[in-house]
Structures are given as C-alpha cells and as structure tokens.
N, C-alpha and C positions, 0 to 999 in steps of 0.2 A: 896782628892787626885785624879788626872786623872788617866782615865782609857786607860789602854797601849794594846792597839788589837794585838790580834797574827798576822793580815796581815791586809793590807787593803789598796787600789788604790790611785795612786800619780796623782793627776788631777790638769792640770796647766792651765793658760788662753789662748796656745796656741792650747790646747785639747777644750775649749769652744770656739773658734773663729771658731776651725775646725768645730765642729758639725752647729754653728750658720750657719756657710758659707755655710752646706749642705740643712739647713731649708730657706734657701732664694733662693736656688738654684733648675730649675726644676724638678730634682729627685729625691725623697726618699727611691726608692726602684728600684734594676735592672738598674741602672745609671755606669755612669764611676769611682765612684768611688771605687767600690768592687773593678773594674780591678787594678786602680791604688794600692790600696793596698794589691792587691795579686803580681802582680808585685816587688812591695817594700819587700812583706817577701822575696818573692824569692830572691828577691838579697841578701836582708839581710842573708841569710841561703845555699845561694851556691847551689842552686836549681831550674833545668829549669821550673817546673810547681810548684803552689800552686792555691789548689782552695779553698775559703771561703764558710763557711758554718753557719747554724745558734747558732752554740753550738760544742763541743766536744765532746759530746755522740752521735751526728748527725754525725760527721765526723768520727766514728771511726763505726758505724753503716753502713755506705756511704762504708765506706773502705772496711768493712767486706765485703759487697755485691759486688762489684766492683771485688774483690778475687777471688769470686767464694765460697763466705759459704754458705750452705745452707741448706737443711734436710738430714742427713747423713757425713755431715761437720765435723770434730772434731779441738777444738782450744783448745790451749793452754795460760795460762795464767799466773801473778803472784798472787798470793793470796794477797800481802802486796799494796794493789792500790784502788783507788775508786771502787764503783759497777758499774762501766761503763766499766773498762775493759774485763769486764767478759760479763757484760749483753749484751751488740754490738753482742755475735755469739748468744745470745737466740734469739735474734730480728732476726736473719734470717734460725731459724728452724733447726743450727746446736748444736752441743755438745759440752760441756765445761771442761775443767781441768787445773789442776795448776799444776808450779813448782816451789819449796818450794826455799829461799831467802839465800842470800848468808849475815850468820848474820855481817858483815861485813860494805856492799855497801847496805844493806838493799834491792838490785836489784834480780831480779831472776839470780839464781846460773847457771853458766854456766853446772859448773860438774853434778850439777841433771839435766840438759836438759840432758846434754850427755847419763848419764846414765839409763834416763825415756824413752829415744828414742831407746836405744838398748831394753827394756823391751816391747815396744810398738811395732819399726821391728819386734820380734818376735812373737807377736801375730799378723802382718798385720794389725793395724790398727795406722798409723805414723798422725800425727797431719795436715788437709793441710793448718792451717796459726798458728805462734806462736806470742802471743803480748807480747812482754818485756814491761817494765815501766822502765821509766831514774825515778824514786822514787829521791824526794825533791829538782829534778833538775841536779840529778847525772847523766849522762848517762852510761847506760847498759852497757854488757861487746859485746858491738855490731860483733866486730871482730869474735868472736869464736861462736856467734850463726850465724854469717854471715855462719861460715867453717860447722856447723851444717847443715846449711841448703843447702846446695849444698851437700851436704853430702847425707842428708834423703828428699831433695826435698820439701820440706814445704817451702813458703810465710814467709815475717817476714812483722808486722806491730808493727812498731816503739808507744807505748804510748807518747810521750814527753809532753803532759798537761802541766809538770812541769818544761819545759827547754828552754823556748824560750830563745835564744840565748849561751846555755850550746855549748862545744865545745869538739870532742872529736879526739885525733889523729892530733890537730893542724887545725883539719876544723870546721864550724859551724854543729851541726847535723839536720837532716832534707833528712834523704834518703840514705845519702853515703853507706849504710849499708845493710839499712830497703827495702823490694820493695816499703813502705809507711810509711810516717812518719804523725803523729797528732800530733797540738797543739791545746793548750787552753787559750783564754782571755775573760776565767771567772774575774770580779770584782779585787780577789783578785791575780791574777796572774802575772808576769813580766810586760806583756804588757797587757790592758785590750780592749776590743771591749765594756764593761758591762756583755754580753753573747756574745759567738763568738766561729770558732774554724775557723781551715785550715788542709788539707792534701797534705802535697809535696809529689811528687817524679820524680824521670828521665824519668818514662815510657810514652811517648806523648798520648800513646793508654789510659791507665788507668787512665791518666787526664780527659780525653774525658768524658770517662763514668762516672766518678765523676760529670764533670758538668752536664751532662744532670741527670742524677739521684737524683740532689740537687733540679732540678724545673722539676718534674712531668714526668721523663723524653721526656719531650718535646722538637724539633728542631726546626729551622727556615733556618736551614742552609739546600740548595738544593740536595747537594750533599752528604745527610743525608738522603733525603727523595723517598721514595715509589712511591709519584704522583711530576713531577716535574712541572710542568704548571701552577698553578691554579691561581695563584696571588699573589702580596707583602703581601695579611691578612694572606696567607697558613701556617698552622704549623702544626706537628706531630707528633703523641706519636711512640718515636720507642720503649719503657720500661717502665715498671714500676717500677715509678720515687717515689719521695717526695716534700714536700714542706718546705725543710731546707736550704732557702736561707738566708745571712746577708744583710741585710742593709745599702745603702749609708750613714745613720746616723752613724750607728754603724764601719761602713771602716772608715768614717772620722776620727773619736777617735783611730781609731787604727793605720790607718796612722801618727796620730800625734804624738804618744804614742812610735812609732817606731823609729821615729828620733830621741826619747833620750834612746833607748834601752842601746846602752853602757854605759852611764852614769848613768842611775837608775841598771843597771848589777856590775858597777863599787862599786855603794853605796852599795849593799847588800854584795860582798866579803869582803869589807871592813870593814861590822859590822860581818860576820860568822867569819873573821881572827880575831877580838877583841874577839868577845865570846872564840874562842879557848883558846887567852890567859890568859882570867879575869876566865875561867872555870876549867884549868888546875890544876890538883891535888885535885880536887872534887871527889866522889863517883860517878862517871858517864862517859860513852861513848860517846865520840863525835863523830860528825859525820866522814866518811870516806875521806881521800886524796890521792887520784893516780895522778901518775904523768903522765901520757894520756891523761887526761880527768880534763873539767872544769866544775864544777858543775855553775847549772843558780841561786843556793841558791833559790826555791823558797820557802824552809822549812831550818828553823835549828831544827835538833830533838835531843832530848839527851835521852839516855837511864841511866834509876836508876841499880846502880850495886848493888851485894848483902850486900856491907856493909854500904848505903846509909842508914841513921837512920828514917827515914820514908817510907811508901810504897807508892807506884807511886798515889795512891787515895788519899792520906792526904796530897802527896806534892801539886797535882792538885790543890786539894782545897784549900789548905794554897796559892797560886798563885794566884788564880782567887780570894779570901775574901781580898789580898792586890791589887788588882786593875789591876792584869796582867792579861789579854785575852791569858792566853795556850790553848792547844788543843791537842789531839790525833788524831795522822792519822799513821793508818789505822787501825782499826777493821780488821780482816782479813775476805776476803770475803766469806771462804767456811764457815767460822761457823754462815753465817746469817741463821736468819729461812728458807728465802726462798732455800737456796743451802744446806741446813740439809735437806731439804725436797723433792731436788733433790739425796742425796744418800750421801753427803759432811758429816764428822764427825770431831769433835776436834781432833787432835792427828796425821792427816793423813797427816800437814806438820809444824814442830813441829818447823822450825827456824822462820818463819814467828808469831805464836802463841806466843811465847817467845818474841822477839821482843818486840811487840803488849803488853805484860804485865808489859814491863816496860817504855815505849816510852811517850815522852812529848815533843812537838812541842812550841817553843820558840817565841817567838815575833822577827818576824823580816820583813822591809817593806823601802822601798829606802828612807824613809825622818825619820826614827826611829832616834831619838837624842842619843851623849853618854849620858844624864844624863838619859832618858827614861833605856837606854841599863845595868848601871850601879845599876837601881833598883833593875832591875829582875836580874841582878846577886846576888847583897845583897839580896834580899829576896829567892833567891835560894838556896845560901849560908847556910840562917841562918833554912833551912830543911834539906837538905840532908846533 
C-alpha cells in the first residue's frame, strides 16, 4: 500500500524550466531574479516591500534585529509554533515569553495578551516586540493585538510561515496589521523556494535595513556611504550584517510556484472542507472557522476528544503502521529542555499543553487525491 505523507511539495515542469532557465543564465546568486520575485510576493500580498531571505528563521532573526531586540529586549511569543519563533529574540541577546493559546484558533489568545500586558505595565517591564503565529495557516486575531499595541507601544511581527496567501478582513495578510510580517517556503509549505523565507511590510525605512542586514550589511549605494569618491569597486559596511541571502535558483522556483498560488490554495480548501464533512460526528475537534479570516490550510490538525476510544499515541501509531504520514505540530516550546533550562516549566500555559496532548496533524498537500483523502478517514474512523 502507498505511503500518503502529511505534506509535501507540488513540483511541476514549469518550476523545472524556471530553475533550468536560471542555471543557463548568468546569475546564480545576487541576480534579477530575487528582485523579481520579491516583487511578485509583493503584489501577491498587497505589500509595498518584501525582502527575500535565505530561510524563515533568517527572516524573522532579520526582523528581530531590524526592531530594535536586543540585550535587555523582551518578546513575546506563542508557545504553540516552531522553536524559531521564540529562538529569533535569543539570537539577538534579548528575552523571551509566551502567551498561552486561544484552545480554539489554536493562535495566541488575544484576552491573555490583554491581560499579560496589564500584569507586565505594572511591573514596567511591557514587551518591545510581540510575535503572533497565523498556526496552520489561520491568521491571528491581528486586529485586537493591532489595538494592543498602540495601546502599550510594543512592535508586532507577524509569524505567517504557515500562510502564504491566508487572507484576513478581506485582504491578503503580509503587514496590514503586523509592523512585519514572515513567510516561509520551506519544502513542505504553500509555495516552496526548497528553503526560503521573505519579510514584508509598508515601512520603506525597515525594508532598507532588512536588505542590507541580509548581505553583511554592506552598501554600494553612494548616498549610503561615508567615503563618497573612491570608485565603481567602493562598497561599505555601514552594520553588522549576515549572510542570509536567497538564491536566483531558488527565486526562480518560487516565482514559478507563485503563479499557481491560488490554485494550489484552491486545492487545499477544498480537501480541509471534505475533511470537515467525511469527519463530522467523530470524537474530535476540528479545526477552527471565522468568518474574517481565510485560513492558507497549510495544516489540518484534529484534536482527540475525551471520548475518542484510543489515546492520541495508539491512534498515531495505528496511522503511520497503515501507511499515513501524520504528525504532531507543535510540542510546545516552553517545555523543551532547552527553555526548562531557561526558567520555563509545564503548567505555566496550560491551553497550549492541552492542545499538544491531544493534536494530530492530517495528511493534506495541493495534489492529495479523494481516494488517498478517503483512507485516512476510514482508518481514522476505524480508531477513534
């Protein structure tokens, strides 16, 4: 029997012509066409700047710094998200915390910001940037930590890893909200680069220093520079920069990968609207629908309810021994060793942990067939 992956990249012959055409072409790296396809997200996403980067830990690391994080920093974060949204403020010497998940949206809860921040103004020490996560593609409750933060003055950087092309309020997300927003085209995500990321947003100023911070922070641009004379080889460090640029190889795929965004976005709502109804009346939580907001699907997660006749361990394994590729996302990240070891203990955000103990991440991927689709119900079925 095949084996049916939880996710995995829709690669078409117009995604290998594009890379071919990059490997015959004289650029492969620092060429036209990062631009062109920072350009293309931008439109795609309703956004005057995006700047490419070499990953989405790179780009939300970029971000961080670009903010202003740094030793004395404090971010906030969700606990229910990769360890990259958290790790971004270690990496630049600031301090890290969460706020616990709305069991819901599975998103960080608007009401415990509200309430963390009035806990926080009172001791003087308010958060200066908060990272929501759009978790499985859903986007955050962007509006009310927008009001939050004009409120208590803290930065919002937007996680969307999991949203390329989620929509919320009737626009594409990518900033309307965020003072920065990140994606991701990891492998397995909406649109892929293979490894990739991007950070939009409206501010012209905070694009700047994103790009120069992605290469070494060095200029070439004169009216950037210190010594203005010296000749066309002249370039100059104004920051300390990195080396987290993408790839003319790697834009090519993504540009191509772009032009069918709606239609691989198309394909996945169209398999999470099936799941809902082939899953209906099962011992489990599906996922969340507001009427606001368009999730990107890049997860379908279902939660085991307490009268579901196996535990979320025996159904896993009963999943994966019939040939379905499930998965759990997310571990939460305060109970890893390493954030136990910064002061983090089980218990201290109990929607998120909860969640986490019953959560099982579905097979779903823009070219998923219904009979693939139809298995993993039947054998979902015949556990819970």
């Amino acid at each position: 029997m095949d084996h049916i992956p939880y996710s995995c990249q829709a690669i078409e012959q117009a995604d290998i012509d594009a890379v071919v055409s990059v490997l015959r072409a004289p650029f492969l790296t620092q060429g036209p066409e990062v631009v062109a396809f920072e350009q293309a997200f931008a439109r795609a996403h309703q956004v005057p700047h995006a700047v490419a980067v070499s990953n989405a830990t790179a780009a939300l690391h970029l971000a961080c710094v670009a903010l202003g994080v740094g030793p004395g920093s404090l971010v906030w974060t969700s606990p229910n998200s990769f360890l990259a949204s958290a790790n971004c403020a270690l990496y630049c010497g600031g301090d890290i915390d969460f706020v616990d998940i709305d069991p819901s949206t599975r998103n960080m809860s608007a009401a415990h910001l509200a309430a963390k921040l009035v806990a926080a103004d009172r001791l003087g020490r308010l958060p200066h940037v908060v990272i929501p996560v759009d978790f499985a593609g859903l986007p955050a409750d962007l509006a009310e930590i927008r009001s939050l933060a004009d409120r208590y003055g803290f930065k919002i950087l937007e996680d969307a890893s999991h949203a390329t092309g989620a929509s919320y309020r009737h626009n594409p997300i990518g900033s309307g909200f965020a003072d920065a927003t990140v994606f991701s085209f990891h492998a397995v995500k909406i649109v892929t680069t293979a490894e990739g990321g991007v950070v939009t947003t409206h501010d012209p100023v905070l694009a700047r220093k994103l790009e120069l911070l992605r290469s070494h922070g060095m200029t070439r641009n004169p009216d950037e520079m210190d010594v203005k004379d010296e000749g066309a080889w002249y370039y100059e460090q104004q920051v300390l920069g990195f080396n987290y640029r993408l790839t003319d190889i790697q834009a090519a795929l993504g540009r191509s990968q772009l032009a069918r965004l709606d239609a691989m976005h198309a394909a996945r709502v169209a398999l999470a609207d099936r799941y809902d109804r082939l899953l209906e009346g099962l011992p489990l939580r599906l996922p969340a629908r507001l009427a606001d907001r368009i999730s990107a699907w890049h997860l379908y997660v279902v939660e085991l309810l307490p009268e579901a006749r196996l535990s979320r361990a025996e159904v896993f394994a009963g999943l994966r021994s019939a040939g379905i590729g499930v998965n759990v996302h997310y571990i939460p990240i305060h109970i890893q060793p390493y954030y136990r070891r910064l002061g983090f203990a089980p218990g201290q955000f109990p929607h998120a942990e909860n969640y986490y103990a019953h959560a099982i991440s579905l097979p779903l991927f823009p070219k998923m067939t219904e009979d693939q689709q139809d298995r993993v119900v039947s054998a979902l079925r015949g556990l819970v």
